[in-house]
N, CA and C atoms as an extended XYZ file, in Angstrom:
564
Properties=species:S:1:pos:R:3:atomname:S:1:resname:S:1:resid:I:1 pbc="F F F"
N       -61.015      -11.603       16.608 N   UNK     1
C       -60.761      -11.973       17.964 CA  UNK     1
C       -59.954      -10.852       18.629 C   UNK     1
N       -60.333      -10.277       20.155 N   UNK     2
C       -59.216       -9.713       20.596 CA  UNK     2
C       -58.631      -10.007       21.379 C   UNK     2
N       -57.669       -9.309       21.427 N   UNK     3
C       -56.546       -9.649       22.577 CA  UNK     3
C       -55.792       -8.311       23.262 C   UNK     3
N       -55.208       -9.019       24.277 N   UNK     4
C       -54.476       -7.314       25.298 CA  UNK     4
C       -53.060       -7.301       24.277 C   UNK     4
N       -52.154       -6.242       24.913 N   UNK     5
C       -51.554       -5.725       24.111 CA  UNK     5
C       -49.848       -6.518       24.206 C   UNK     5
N       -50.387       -7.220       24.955 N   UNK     6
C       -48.571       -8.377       25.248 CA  UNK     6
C       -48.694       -9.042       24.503 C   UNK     6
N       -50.152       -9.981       23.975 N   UNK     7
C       -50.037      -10.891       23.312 CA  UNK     7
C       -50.153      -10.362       21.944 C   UNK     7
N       -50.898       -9.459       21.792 N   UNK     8
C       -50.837       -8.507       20.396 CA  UNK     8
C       -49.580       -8.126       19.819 C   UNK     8
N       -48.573       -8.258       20.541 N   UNK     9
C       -46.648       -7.864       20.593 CA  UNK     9
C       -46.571       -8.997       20.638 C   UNK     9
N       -46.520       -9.851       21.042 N   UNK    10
C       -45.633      -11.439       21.023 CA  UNK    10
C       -46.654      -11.844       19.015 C   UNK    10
N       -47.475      -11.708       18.952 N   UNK    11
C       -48.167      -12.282       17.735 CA  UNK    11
C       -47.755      -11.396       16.702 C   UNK    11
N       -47.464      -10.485       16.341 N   UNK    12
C       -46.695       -9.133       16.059 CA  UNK    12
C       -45.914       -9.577       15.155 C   UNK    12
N       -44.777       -9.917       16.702 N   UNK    13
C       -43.265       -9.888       16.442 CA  UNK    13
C       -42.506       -8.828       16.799 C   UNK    13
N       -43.367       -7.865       17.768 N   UNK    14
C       -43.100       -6.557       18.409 CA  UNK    14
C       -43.076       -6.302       19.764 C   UNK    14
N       -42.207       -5.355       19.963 N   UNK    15
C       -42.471       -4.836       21.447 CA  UNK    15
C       -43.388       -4.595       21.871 C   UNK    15
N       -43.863       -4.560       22.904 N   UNK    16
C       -45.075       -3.625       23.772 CA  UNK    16
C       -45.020       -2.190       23.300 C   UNK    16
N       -44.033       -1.749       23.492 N   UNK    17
C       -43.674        0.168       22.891 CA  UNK    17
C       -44.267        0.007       21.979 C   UNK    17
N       -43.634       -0.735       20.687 N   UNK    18
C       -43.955       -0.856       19.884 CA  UNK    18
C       -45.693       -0.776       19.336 C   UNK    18
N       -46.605       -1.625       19.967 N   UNK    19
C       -48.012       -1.754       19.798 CA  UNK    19
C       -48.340       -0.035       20.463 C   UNK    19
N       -47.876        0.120       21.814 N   UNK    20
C       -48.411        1.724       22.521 CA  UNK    20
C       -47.952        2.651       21.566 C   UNK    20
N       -46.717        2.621       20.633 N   UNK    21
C       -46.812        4.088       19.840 CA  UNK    21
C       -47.995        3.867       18.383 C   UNK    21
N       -48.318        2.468       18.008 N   UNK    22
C       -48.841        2.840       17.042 CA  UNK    22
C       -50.357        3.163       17.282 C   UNK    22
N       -51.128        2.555       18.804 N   UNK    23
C       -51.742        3.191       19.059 CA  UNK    23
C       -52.143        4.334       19.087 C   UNK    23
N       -50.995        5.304       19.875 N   UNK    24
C       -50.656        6.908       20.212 CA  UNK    24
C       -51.197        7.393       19.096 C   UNK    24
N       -50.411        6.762       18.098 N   UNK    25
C       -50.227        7.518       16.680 CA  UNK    25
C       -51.936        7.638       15.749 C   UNK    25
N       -52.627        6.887       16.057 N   UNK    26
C       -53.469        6.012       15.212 CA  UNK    26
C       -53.391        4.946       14.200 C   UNK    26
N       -52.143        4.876       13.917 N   UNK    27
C       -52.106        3.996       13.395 CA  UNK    27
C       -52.690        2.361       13.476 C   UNK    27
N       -52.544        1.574       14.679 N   UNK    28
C       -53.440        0.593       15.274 CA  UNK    28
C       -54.501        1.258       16.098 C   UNK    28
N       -55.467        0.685       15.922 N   UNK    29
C       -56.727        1.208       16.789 CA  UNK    29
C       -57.115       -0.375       17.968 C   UNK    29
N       -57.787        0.478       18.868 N   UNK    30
C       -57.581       -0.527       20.458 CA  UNK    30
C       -58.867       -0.041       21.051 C   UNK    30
N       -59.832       -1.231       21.920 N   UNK    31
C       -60.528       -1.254       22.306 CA  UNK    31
C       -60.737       -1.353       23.425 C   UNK    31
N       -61.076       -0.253       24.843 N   UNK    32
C       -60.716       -0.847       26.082 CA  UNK    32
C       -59.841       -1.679       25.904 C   UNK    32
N       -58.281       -1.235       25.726 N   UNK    33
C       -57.109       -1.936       26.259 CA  UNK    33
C       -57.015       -3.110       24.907 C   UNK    33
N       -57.791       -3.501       23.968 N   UNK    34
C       -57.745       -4.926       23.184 CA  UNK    34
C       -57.548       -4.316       22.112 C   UNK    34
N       -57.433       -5.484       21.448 N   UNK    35
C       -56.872       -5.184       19.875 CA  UNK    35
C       -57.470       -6.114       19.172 C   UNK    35
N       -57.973       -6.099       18.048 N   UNK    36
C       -58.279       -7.349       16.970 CA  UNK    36
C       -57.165       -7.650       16.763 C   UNK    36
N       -57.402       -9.095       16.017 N   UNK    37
C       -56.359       -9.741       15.367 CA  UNK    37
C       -56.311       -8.961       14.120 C   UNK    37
N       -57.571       -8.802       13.394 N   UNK    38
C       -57.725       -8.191       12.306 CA  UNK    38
C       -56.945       -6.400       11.805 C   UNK    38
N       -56.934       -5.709       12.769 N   UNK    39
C       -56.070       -4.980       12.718 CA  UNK    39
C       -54.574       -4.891       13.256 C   UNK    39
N       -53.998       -5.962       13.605 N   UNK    40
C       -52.788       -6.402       13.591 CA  UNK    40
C       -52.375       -6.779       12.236 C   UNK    40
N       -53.132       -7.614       11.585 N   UNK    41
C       -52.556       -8.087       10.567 CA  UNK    41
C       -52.489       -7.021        9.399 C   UNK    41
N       -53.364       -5.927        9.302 N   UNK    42
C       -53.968       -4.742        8.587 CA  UNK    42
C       -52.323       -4.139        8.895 C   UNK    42
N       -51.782       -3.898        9.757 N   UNK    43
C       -50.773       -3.209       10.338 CA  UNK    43
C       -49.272       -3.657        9.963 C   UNK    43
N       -49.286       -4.668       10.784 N   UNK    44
C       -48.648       -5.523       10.945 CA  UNK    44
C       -48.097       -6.803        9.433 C   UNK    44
N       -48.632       -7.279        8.949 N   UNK    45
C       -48.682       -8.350        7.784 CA  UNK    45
C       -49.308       -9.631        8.441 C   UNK    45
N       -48.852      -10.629        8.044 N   UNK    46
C       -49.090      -12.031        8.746 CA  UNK    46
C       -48.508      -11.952       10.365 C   UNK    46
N       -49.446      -12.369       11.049 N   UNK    47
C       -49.078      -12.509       12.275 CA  UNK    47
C       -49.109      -14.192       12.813 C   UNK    47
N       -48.745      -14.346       13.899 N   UNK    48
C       -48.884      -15.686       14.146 CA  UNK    48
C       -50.490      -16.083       14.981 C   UNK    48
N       -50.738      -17.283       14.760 N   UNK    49
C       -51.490      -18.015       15.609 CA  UNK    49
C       -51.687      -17.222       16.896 C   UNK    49
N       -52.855      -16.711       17.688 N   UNK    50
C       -52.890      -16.785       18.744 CA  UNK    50
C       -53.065      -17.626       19.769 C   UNK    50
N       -53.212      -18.660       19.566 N   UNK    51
C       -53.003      -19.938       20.312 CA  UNK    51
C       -51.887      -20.711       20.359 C   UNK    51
N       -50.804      -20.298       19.182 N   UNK    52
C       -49.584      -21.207       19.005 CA  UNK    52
C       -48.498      -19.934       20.165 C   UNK    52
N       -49.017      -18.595       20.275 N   UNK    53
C       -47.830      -17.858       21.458 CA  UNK    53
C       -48.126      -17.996       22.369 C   UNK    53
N       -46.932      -18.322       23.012 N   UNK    54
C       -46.629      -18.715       24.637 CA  UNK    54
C       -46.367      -17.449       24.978 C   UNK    54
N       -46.362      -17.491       26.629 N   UNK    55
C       -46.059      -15.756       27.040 CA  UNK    55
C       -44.221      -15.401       27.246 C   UNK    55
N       -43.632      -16.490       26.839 N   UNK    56
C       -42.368      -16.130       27.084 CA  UNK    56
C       -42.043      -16.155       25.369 C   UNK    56
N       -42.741      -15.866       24.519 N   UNK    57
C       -42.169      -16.611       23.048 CA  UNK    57
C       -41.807      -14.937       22.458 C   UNK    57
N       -40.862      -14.336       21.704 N   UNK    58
C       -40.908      -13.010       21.452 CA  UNK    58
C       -40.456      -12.466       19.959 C   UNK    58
N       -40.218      -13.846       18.773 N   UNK    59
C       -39.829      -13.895       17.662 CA  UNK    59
C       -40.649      -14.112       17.081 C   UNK    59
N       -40.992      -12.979       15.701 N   UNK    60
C       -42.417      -13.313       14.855 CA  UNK    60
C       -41.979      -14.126       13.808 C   UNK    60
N       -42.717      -14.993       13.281 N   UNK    61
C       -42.774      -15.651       12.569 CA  UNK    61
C       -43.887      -15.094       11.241 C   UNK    61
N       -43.437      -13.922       10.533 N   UNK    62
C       -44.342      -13.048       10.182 CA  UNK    62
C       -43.909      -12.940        8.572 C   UNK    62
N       -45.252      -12.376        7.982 N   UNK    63
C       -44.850      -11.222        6.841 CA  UNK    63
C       -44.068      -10.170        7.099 C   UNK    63
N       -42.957       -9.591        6.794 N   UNK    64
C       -42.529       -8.355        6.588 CA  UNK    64
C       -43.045       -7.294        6.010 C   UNK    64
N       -42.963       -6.387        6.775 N   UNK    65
C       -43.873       -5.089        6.519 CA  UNK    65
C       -42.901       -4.458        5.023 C   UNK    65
N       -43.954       -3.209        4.702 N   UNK    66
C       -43.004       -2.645        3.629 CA  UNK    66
C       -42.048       -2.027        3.721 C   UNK    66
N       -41.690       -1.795        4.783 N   UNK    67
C       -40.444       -0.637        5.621 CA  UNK    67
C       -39.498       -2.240        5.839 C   UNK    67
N       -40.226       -3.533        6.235 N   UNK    68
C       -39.086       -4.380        6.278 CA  UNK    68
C       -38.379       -4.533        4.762 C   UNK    68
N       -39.326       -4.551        3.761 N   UNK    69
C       -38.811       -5.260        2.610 CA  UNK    69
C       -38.312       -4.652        1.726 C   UNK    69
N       -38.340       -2.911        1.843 N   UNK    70
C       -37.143       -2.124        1.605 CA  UNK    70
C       -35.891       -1.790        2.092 C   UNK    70
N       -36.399       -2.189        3.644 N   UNK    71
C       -34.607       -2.514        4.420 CA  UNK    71
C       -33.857       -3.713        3.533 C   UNK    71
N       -35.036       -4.883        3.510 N   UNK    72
C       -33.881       -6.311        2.654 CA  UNK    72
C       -34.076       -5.965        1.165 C   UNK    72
N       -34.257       -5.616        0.929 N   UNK    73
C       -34.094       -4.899       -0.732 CA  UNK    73
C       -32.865       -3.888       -0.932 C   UNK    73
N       -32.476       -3.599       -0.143 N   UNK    74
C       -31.250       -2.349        0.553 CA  UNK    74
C       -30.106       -3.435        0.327 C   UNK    74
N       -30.602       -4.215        1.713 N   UNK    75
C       -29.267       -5.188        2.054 CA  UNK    75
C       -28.974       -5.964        1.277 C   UNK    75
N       -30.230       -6.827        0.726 N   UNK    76
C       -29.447       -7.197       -0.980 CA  UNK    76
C       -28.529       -6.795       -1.904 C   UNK    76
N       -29.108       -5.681       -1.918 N   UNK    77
C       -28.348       -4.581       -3.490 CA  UNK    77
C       -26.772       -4.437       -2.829 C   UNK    77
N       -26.796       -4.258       -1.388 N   UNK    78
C       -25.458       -4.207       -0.525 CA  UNK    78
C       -24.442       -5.606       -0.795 C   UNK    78
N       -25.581       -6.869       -0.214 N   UNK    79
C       -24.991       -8.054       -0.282 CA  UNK    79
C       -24.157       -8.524       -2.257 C   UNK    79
N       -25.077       -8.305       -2.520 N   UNK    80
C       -24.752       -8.434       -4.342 CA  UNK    80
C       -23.326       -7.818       -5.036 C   UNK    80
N       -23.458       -5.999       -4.128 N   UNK    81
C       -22.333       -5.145       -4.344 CA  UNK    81
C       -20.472       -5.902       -3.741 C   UNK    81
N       -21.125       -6.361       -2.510 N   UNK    82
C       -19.773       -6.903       -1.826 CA  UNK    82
C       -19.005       -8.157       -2.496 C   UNK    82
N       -20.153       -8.708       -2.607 N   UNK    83
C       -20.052      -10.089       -3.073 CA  UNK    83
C       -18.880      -10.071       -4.581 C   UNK    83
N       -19.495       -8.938       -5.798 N   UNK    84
C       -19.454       -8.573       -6.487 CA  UNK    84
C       -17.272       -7.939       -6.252 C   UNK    84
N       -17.719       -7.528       -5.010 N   UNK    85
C       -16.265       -6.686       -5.331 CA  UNK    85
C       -15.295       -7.596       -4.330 C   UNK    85
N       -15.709       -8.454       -3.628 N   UNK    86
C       -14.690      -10.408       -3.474 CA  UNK    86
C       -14.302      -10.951       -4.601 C   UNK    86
N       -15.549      -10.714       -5.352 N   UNK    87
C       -15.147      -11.715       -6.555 CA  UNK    87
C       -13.706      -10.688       -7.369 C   UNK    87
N       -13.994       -9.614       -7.225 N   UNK    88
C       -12.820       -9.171       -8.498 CA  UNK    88
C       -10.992       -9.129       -7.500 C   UNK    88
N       -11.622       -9.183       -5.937 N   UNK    89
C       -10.940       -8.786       -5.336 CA  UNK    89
C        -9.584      -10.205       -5.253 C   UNK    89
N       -10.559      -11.093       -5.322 N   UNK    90
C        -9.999      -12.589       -5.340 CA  UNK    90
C        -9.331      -12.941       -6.625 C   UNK    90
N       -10.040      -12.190       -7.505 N   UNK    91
C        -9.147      -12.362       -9.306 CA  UNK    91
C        -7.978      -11.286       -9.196 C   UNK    91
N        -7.643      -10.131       -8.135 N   UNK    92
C        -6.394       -9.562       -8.132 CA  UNK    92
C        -5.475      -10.121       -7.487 C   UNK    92
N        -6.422      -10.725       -6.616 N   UNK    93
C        -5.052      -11.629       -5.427 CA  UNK    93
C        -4.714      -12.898       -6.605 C   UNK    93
N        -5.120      -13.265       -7.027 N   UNK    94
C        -4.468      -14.673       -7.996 CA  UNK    94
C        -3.657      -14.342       -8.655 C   UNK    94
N        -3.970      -12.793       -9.666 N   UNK    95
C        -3.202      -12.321      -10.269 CA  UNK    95
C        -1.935      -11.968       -9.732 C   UNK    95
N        -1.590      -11.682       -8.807 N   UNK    96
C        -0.870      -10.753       -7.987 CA  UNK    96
C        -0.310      -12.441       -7.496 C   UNK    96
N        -0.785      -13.017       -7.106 N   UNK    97
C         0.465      -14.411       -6.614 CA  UNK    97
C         0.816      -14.914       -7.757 C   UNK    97
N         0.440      -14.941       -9.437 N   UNK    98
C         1.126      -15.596      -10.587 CA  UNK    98
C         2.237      -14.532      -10.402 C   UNK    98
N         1.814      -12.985      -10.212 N   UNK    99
C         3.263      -12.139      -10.816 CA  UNK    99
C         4.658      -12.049       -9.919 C   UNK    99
N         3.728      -13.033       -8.670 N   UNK   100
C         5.105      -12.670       -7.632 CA  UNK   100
C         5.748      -14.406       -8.056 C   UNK   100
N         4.883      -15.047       -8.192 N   UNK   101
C         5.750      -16.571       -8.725 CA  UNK   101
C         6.794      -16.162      -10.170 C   UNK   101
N         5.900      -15.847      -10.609 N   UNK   102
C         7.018      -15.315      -12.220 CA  UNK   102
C         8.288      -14.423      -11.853 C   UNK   102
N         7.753      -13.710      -10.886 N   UNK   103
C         9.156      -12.442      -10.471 CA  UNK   103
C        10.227      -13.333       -9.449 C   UNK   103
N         9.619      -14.757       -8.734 N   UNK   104
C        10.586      -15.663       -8.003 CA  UNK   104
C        11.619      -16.233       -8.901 C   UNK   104
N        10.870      -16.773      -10.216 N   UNK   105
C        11.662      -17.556      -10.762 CA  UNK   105
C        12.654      -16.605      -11.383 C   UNK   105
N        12.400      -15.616      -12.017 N   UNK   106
C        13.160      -14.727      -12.819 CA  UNK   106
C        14.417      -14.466      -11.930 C   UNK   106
N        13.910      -14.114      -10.393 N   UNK   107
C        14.914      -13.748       -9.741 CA  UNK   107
C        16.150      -14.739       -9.276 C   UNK   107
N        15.449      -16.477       -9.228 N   UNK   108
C        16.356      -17.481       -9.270 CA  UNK   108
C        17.493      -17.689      -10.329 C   UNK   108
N        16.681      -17.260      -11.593 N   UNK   109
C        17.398      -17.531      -12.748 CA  UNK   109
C        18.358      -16.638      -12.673 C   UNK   109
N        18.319      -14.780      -12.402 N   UNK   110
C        19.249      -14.202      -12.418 CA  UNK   110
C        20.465      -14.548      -11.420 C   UNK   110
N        19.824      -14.909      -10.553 N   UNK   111
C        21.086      -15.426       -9.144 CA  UNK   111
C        21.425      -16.853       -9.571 C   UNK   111
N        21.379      -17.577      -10.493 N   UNK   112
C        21.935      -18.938      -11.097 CA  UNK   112
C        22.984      -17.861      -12.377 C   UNK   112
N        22.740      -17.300      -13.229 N   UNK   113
C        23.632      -16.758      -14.239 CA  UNK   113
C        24.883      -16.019      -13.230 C   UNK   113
N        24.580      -14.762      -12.045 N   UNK   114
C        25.343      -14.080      -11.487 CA  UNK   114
C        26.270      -15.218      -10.958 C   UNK   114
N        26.044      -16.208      -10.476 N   UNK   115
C        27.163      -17.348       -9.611 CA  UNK   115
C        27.607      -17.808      -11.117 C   UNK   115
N        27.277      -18.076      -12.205 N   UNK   116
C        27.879      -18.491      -13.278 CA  UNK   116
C        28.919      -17.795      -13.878 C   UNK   116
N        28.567      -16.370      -13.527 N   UNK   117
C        29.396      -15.315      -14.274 CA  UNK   117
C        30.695      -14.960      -13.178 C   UNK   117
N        30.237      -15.356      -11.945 N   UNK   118
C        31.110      -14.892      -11.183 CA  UNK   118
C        32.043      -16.634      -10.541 C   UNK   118
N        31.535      -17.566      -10.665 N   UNK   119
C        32.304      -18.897      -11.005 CA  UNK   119
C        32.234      -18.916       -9.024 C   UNK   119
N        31.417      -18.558       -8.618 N   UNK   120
C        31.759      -18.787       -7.144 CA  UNK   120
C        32.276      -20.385       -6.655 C   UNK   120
N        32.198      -21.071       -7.221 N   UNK   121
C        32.336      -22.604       -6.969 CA  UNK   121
C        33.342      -22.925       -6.997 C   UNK   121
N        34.929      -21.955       -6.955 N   UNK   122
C        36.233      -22.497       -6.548 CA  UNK   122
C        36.874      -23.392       -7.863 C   UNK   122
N        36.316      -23.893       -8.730 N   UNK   123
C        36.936      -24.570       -9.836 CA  UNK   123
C        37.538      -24.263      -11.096 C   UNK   123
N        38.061      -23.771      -10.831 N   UNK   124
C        39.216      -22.902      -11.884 CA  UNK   124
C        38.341      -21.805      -12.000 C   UNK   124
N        37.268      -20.870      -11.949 N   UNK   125
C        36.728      -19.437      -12.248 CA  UNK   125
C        38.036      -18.571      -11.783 C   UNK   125
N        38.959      -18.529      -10.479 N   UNK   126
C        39.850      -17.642      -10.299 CA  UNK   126
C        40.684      -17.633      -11.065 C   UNK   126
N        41.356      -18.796      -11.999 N   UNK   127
C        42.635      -18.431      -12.526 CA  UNK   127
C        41.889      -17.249      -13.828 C   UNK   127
N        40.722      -17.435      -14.345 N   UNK   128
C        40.321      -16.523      -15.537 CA  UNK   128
C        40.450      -15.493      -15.154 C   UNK   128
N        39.964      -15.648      -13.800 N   UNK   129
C        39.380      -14.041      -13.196 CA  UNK   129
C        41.119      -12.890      -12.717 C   UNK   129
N        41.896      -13.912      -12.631 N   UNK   130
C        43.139      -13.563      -12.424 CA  UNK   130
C        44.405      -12.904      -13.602 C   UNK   130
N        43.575      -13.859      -14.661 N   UNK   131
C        44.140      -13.110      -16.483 CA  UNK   131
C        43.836      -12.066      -16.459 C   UNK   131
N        42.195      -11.999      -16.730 N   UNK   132
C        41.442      -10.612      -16.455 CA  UNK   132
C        42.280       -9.371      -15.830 C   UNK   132
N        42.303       -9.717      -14.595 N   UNK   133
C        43.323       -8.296      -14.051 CA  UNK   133
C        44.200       -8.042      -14.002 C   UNK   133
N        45.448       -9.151      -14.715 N   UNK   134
C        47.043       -9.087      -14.923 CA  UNK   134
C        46.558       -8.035      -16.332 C   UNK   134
N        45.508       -8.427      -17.181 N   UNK   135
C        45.670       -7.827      -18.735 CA  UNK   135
C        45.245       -6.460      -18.337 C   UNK   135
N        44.166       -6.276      -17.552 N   UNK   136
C        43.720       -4.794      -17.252 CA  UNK   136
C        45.012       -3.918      -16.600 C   UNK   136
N        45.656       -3.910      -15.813 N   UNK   137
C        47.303       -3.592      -14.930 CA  UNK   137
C        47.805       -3.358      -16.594 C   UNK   137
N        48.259       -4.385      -16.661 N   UNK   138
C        48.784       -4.158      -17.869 CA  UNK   138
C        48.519       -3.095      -18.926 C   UNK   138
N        47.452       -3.201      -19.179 N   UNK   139
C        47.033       -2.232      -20.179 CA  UNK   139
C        47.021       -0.984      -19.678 C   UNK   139
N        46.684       -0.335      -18.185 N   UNK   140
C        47.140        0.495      -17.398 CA  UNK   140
C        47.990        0.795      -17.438 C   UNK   140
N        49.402        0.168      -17.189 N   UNK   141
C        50.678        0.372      -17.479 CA  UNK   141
C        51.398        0.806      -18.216 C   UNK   141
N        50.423        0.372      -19.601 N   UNK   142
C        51.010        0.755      -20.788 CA  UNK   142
C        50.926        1.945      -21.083 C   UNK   142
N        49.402        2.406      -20.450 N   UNK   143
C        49.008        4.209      -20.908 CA  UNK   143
C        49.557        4.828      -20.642 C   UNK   143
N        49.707        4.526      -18.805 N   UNK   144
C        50.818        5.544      -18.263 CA  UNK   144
C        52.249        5.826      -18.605 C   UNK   144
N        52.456        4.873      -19.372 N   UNK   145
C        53.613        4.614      -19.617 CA  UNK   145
C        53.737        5.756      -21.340 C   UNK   145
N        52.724        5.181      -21.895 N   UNK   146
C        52.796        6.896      -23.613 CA  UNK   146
C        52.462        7.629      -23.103 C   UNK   146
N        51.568        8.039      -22.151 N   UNK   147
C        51.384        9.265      -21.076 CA  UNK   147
C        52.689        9.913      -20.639 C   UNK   147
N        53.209        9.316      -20.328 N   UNK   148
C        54.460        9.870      -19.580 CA  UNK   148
C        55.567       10.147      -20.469 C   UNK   148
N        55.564        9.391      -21.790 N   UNK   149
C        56.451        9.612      -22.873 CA  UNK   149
C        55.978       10.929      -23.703 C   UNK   149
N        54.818       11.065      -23.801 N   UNK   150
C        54.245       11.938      -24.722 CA  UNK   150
C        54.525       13.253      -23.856 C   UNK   150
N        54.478       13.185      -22.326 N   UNK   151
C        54.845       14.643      -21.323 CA  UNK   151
C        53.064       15.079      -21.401 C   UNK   151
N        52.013       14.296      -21.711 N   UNK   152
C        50.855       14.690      -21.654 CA  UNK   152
C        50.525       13.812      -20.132 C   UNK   152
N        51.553       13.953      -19.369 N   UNK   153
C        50.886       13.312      -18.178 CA  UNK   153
C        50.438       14.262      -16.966 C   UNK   153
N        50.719       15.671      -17.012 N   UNK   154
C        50.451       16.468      -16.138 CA  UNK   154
C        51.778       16.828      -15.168 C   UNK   154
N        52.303       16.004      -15.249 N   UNK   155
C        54.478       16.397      -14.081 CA  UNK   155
C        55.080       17.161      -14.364 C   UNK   155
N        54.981       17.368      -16.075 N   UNK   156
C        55.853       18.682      -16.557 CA  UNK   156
C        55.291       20.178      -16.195 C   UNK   156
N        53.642       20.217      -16.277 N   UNK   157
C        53.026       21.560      -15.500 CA  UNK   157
C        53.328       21.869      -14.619 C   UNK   157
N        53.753       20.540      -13.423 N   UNK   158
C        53.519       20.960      -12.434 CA  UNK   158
C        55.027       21.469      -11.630 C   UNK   158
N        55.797       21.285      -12.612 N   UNK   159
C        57.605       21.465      -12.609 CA  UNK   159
C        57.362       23.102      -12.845 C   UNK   159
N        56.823       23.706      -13.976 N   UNK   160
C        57.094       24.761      -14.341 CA  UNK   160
C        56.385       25.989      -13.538 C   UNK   160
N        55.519       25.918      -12.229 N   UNK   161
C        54.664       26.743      -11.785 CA  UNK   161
C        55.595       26.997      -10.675 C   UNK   161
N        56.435       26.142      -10.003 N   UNK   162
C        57.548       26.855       -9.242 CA  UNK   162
C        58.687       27.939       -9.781 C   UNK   162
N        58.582       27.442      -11.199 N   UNK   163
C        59.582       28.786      -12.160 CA  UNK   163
C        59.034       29.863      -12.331 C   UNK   163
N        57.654       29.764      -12.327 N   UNK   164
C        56.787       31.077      -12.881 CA  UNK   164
C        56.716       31.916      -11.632 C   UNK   164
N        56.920       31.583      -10.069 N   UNK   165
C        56.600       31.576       -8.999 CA  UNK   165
C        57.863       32.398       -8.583 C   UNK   165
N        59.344       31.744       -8.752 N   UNK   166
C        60.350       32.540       -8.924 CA  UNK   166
C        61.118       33.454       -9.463 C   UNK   166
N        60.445       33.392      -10.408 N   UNK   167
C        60.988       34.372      -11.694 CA  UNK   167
C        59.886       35.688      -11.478 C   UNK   167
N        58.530       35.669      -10.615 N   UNK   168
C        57.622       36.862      -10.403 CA  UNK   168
C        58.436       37.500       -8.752 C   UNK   168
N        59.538       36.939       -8.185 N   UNK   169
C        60.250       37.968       -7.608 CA  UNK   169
C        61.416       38.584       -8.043 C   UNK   169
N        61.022       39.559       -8.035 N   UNK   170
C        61.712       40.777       -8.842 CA  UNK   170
C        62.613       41.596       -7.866 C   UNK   170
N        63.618       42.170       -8.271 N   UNK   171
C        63.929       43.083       -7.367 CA  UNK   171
C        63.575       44.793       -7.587 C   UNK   171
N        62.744       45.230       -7.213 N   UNK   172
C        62.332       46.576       -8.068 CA  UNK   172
C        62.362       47.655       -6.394 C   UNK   172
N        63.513       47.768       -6.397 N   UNK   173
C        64.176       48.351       -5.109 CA  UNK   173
C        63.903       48.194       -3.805 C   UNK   173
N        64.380       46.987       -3.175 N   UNK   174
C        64.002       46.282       -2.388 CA  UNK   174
C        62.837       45.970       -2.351 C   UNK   174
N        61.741       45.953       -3.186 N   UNK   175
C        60.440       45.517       -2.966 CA  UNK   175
C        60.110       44.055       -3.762 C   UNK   175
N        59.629       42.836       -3.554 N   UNK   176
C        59.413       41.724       -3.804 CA  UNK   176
C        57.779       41.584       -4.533 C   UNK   176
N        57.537       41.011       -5.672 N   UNK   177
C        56.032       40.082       -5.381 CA  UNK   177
C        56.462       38.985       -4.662 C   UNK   177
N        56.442       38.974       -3.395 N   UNK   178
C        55.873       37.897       -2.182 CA  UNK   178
C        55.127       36.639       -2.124 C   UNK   178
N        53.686       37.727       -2.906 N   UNK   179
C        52.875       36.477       -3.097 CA  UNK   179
C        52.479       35.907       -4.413 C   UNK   179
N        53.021       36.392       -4.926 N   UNK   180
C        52.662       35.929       -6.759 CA  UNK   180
C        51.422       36.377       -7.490 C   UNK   180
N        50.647       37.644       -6.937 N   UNK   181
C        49.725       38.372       -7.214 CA  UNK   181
C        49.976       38.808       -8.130 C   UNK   181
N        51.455       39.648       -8.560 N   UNK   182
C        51.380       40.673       -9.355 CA  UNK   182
C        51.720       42.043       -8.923 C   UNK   182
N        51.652       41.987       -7.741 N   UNK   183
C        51.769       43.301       -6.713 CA  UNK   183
C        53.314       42.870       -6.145 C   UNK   183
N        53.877       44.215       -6.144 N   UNK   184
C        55.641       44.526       -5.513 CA  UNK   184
C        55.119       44.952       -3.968 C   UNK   184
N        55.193       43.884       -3.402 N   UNK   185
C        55.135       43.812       -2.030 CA  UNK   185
C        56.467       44.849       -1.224 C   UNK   185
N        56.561       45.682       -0.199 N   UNK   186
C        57.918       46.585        0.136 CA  UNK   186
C        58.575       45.354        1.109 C   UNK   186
N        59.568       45.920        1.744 N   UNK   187
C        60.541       44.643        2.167 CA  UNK   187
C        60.756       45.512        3.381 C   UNK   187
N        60.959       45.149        4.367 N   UNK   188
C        61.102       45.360        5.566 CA  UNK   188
C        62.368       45.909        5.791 C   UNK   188
């Protein structure tokens, strides 16, 4: 059967362009302006009914050509790939919310021991905490204290560098070391 080239595109599932380039091309062949059905479908795959398209209707209801069914053979292998990398993507996020639940509790537990250790709750924790630093003072006290007996405390050095300081001015005819260099500075 033939037909003009609108309804040959609406039965298709194609543009008008569409039918005029494959004409151009040779690819569809056309008869004064018509087309078989038979080489639509040669072209084309399954086409629809020519009696079931209306002139406003413009969606084929068709076989897919082989250029279609390597595009969805594409988008599959695509769809499969994504799908594929949700799924692992969704097993890191689970993972990843057990390690932040485990790292909550850990962190509760450490901030329950730190208030334990540190007795924040006002009920006798200060008087311990108050032994604690009378014994530390103390024991401080004590060092400084054989420190200072032993003369290993550093006061006695610092007594004797004013002697060393006075005893390097000399009198070597009116001339002074001044500055404690070593050098007999002259005297004015």
């Amino acid at each position: 059967m033939l037909v003009d080239k609108s309804k040959a595109a609406r039965m298709a599932g194609v543009s008008r362009q569409t039918i005029h380039r494959k004409i151009a091309s040779g690819e569809l062949s056309a008869t004064d302006g018509q087309i078989d059905t038979s080489e639509l479908i040669r072209v084309f795959g399954d086409i629809k009914n020519p009696d079931d398209v209306s002139q406003d209707e413009s969606q084929p209801v068709s076989k897919p050509s082989q250029r279609n069914s390597n595009v969805q053979v594409q988008l599959q292998a695509r769809i499969d790939t994504l799908e594929t990398e949700l799924a692992v993507t969704r097993e890191q996020l689970r993972d990843t919310v057990t390690d932040r639940d485990e790292w909550r509790e850990m962190a509760k537990s450490a901030n329950e021991n730190v208030k334990l250790l540190t007795d924040q709750s006002g009920k006798g924790g200060d008087t311990n905490n108050n032994v604690i630093l009378i014994a530390i003072a103390a024991l401080i006290g004590v060092v400084l204290l054989v420190l200072g007996l032993t003369g290993n405390l550093g006061g006695s050095q610092r007594q004797e560098q004013p002697k060393q300081a006075t005893e390097q001015l000399t009198d070597a005819g009116g001339e002074y070391d001044v500055n404690g260099d070593g050098n007999v500075d002259p005297t004015e």
